[in-house]
C-alpha positions as a Markdown table, in Angstrom:
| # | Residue | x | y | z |
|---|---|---|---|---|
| 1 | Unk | 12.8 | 17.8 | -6.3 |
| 2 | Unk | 12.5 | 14.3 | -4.9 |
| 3 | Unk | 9.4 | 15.3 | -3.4 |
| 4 | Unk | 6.2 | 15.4 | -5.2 |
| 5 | Unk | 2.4 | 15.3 | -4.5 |
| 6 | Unk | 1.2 | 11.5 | -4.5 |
| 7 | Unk | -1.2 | 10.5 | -7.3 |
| 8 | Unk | -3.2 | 7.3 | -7.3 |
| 9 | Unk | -1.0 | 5.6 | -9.2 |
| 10 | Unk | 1.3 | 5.9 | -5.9 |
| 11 | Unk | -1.2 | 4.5 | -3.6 |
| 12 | Unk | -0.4 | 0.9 | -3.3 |
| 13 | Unk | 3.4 | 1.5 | -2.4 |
| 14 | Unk | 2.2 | 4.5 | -0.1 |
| 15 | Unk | -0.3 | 1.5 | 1.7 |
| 16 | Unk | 2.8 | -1.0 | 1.8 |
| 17 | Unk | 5.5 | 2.2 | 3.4 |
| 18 | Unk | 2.4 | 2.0 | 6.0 |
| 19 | Unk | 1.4 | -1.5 | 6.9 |
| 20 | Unk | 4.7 | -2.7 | 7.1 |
| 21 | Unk | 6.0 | -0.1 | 9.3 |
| 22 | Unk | 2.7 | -0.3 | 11.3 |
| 23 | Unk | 3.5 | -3.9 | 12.2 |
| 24 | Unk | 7.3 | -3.3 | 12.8 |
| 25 | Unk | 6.9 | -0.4 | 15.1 |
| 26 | Unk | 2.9 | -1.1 | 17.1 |
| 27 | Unk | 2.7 | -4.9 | 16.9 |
| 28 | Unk | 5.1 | -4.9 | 19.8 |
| 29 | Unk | 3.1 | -2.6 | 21.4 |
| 30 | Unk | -0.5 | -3.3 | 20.8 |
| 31 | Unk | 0.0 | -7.0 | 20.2 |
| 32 | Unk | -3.4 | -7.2 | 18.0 |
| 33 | Unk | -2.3 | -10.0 | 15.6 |
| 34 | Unk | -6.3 | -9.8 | 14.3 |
| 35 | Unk | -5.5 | -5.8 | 13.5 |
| 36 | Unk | -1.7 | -6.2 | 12.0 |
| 37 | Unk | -2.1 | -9.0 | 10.1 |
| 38 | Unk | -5.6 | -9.7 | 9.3 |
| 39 | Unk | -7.8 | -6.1 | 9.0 |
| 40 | Unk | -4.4 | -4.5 | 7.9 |
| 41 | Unk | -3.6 | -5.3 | 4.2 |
| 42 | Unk | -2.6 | -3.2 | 1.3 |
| 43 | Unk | -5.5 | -3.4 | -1.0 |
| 44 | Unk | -8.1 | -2.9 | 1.5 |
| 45 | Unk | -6.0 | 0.3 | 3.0 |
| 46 | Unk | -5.8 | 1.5 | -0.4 |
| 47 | Unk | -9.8 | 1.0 | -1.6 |
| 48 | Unk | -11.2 | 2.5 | 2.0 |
| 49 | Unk | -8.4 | 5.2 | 3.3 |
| 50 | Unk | -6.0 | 6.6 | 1.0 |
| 51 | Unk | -8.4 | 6.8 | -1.8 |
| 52 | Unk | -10.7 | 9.2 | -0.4 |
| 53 | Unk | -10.3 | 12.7 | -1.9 |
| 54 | Unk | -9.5 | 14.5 | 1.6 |
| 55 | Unk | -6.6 | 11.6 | 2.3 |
| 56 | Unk | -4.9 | 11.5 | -1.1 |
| 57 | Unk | -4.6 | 15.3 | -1.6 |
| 58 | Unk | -2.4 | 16.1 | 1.3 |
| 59 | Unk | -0.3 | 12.9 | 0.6 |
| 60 | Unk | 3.3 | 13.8 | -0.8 |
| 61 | Unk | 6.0 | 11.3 | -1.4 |
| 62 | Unk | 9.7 | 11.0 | -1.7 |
| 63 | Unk | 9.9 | 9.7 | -5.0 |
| 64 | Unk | 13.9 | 9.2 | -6.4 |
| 65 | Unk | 12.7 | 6.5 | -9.3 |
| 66 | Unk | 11.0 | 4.3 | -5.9 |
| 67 | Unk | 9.0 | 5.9 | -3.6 |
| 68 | Unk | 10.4 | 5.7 | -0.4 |
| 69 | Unk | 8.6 | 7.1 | 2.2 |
| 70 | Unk | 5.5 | 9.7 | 2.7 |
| 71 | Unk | 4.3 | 12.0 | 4.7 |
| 72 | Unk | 0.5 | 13.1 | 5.1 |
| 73 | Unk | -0.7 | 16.4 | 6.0 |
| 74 | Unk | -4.1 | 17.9 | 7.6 |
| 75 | Unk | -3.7 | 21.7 | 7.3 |
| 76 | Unk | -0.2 | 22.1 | 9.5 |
| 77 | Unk | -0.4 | 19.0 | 11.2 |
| 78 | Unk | 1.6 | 15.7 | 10.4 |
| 79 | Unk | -0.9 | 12.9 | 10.5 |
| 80 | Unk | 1.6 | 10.6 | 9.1 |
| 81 | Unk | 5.1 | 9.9 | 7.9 |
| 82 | Unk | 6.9 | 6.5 | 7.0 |
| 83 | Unk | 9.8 | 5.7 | 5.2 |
| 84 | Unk | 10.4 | 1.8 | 3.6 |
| 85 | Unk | 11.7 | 0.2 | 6.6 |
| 86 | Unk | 14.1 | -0.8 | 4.0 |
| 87 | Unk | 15.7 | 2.8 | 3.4 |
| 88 | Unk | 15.5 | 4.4 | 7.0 |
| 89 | Unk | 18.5 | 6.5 | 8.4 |
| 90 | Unk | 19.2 | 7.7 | 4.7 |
| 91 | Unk | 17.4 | 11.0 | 5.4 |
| 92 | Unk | 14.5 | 10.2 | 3.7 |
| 93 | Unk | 12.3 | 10.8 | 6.9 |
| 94 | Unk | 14.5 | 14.4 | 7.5 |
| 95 | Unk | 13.7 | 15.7 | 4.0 |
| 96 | Unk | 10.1 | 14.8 | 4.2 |
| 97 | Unk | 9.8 | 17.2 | 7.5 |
| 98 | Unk | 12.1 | 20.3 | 6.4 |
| 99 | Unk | 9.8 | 19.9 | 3.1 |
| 100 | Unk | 6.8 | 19.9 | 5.4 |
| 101 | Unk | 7.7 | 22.4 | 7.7 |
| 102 | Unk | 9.0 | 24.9 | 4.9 |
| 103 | Unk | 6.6 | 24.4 | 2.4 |
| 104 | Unk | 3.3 | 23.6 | 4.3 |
| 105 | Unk | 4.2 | 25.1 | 7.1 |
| 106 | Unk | 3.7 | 21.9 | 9.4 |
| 107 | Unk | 3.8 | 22.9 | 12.9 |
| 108 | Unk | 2.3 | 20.1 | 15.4 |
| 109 | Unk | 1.2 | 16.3 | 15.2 |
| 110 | Unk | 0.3 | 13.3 | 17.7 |
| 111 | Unk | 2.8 | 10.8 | 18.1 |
| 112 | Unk | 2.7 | 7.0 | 20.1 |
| 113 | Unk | 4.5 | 8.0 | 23.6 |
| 114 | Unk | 5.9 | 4.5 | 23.4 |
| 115 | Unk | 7.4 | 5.4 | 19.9 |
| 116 | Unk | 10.8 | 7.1 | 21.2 |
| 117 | Unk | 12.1 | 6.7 | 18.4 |
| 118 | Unk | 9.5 | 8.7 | 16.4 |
| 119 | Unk | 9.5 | 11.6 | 19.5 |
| 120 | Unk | 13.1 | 11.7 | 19.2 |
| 121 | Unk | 13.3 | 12.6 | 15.4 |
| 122 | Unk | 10.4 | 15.2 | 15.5 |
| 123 | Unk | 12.4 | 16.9 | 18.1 |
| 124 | Unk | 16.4 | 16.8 | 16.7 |
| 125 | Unk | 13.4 | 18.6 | 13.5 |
| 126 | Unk | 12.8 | 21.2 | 16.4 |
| 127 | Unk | 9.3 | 19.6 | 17.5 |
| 128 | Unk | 8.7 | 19.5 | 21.5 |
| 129 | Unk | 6.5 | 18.0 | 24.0 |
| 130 | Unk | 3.4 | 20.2 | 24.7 |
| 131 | Unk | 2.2 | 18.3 | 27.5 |
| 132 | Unk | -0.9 | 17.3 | 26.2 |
| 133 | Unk | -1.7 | 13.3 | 25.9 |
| 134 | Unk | -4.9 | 11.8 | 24.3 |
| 135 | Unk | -6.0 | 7.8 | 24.4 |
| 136 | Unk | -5.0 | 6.7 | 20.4 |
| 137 | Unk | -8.6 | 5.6 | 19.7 |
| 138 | Unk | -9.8 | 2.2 | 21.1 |
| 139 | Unk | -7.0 | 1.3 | 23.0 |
| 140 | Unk | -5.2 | 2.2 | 26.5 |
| 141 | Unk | -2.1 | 3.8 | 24.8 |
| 142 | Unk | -1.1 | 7.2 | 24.9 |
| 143 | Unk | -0.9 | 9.8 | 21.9 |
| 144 | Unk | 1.7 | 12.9 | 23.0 |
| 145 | Unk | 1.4 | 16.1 | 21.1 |
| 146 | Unk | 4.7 | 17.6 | 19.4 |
| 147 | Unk | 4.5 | 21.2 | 18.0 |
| 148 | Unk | 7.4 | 23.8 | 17.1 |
């Protein structure tokens, strides 16, 4: 399987997958250059997120000989999942959710509403819109929850 549980040694391609499609797909929309390209950066994402025990355990990664996207978990929710901006549309992202949802049972996560793109894949994977909306923390933008 092209899927496996993420080990530290992953950690600093799992932090690039995430800043660079963090800047790609919010810069537009938050427009924080001081946040996307100044507190955002590989080494410090790695040392003070994905390290921490509770993170790096529910981390999985599609791994082929390069990793190329991953997906986090907390219990059956889907707190996050990127694929190399490079290799999107090659079902990475597709095979990262049927693995989620069949083998963790992932039934719900928080998604950007401005991120169509993101809302539109979770639901051709049988997510919908609950109706429930949240403030992503410390800004004005809205966070939509998906479940199935």
């Amino acid at each position: 399987m092209k899927i496996r549980k993420a080990t530290i040694d992953d950690l600093s391609r799992v932090a690039e997958i995430y800043v660079f499609n963090n800047r790609i797909n919010y810069f537009p929309i938050f427009k924080d250059e001081n946040f996307s390209f100044g507190e955002l950066q590989v080494v410090s994402l790695v040392d003070h997120y994905f390290k921490k025990d509770e993170v790096i355990k529910n981390i999985y990664v599609f791994d082929n000989g390069l990793i190329k996207g991953f997906i986090q978990m907390n219990g059956t929710e889907i707190c996050k999942l990127y694929v190399d901006t490079s290799f999107q549309g090659g079902g990475i992202g597709s095979e990262l959710i049927e693995f989620a949802m069949q083998e963790l049972h992932a039934n719900n996560l928080w998604a950007l509403e401005k991120n169509v793109r993101a809302i539109s894949f979770y639901q051709r994977h049988g997510f919908h819109l609950t109706g429930q909306k949240k403030f992503e923390e410390d800004t004005t933008e809205y966070l939509v929850k998906l479940e199935r």
